[in-house]
N, C-alpha and C positions, 0 to 999 in steps of 0.2 A: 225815389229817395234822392235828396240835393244834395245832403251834407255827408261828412265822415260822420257823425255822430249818429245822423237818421241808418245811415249803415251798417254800422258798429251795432246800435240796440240789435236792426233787424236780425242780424247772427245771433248776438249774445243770446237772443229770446229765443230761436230756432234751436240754439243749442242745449238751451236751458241751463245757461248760467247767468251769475248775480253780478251786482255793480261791482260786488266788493272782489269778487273772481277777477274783474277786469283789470281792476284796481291794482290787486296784489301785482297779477303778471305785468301792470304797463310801471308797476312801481312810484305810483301817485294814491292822492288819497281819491275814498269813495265819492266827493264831495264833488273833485274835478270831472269823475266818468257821468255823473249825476250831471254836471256844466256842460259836455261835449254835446252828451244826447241831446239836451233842451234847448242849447243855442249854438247847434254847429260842429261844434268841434273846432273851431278858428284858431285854440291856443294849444293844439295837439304838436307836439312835436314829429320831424320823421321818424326818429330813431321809436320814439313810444309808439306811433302808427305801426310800425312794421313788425314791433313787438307783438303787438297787438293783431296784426294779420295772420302774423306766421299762429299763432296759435288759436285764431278762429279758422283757420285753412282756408283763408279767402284769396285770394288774387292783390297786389298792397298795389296795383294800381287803381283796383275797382273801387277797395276802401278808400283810398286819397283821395281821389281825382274823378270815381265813377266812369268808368274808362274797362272795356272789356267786360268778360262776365265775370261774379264774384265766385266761382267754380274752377276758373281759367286755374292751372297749376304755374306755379312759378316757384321756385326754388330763393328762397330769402337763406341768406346764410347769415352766420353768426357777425355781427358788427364787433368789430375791433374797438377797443377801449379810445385808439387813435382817432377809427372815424367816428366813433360817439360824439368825441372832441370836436371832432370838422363839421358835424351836423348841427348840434349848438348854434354853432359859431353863424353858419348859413339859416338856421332856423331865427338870431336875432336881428338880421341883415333887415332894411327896408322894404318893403313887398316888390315896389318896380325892380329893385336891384336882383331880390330872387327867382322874380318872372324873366329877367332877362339870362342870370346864370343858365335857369333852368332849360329855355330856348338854346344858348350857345352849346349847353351839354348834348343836347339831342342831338343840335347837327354834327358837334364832334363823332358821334357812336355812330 
């Protein structure tokens, strides 16, 4: 599985729920969770990814990025209204400029 969306269905279907389940929780329409699965997922947001992990109890690095197992536990905690804000904001950023944040972040941690 390449994408967050080919990953997302896989759960969604394992767990046996619907587009419109996904929907409600990522708080989009069924139309968008219908666009992720079929080409990608490319205009997923993080804050809806993680929405989206925490409640299929996957791993939200396996869903983003395919990285580790989708099993791995990781503790996602609730997002602040604040970082909602800051995600946005990093989510409308140019791609090179958020590959490169995203690199600086690692090395800081």
């Amino acid at each position: 599985m390449s994408s967050i969306g080919e990953r997302m269905k896989h759960k969604r279907i394992e767990r046996g729920l619907s587009q419109k389940h996904i929907a409600d929780i990522a708080g989009v329409t069924n139309a968008a969770v219908s666009k992720w699965e079929a080409n990608g997922g490319d205009s997923m947001s993080a804050v809806v990814a993680l929405r989206i992990s925490r409640h299929l109890k996957v791993n939200p690095f396996w869903l983003i990025r395919g990285e580790g197992e989708p099993t791995d536990t990781l503790h996602v905690p609730d997002i602040s209204a604040e970082a909602q804000q800051l995600a946005r904001k990093i989510d409308n950023l140019p791609a090179g400029f958020c590959d490169a944040l995203h690199r600086l972040l690692t090395v800081i941690q």
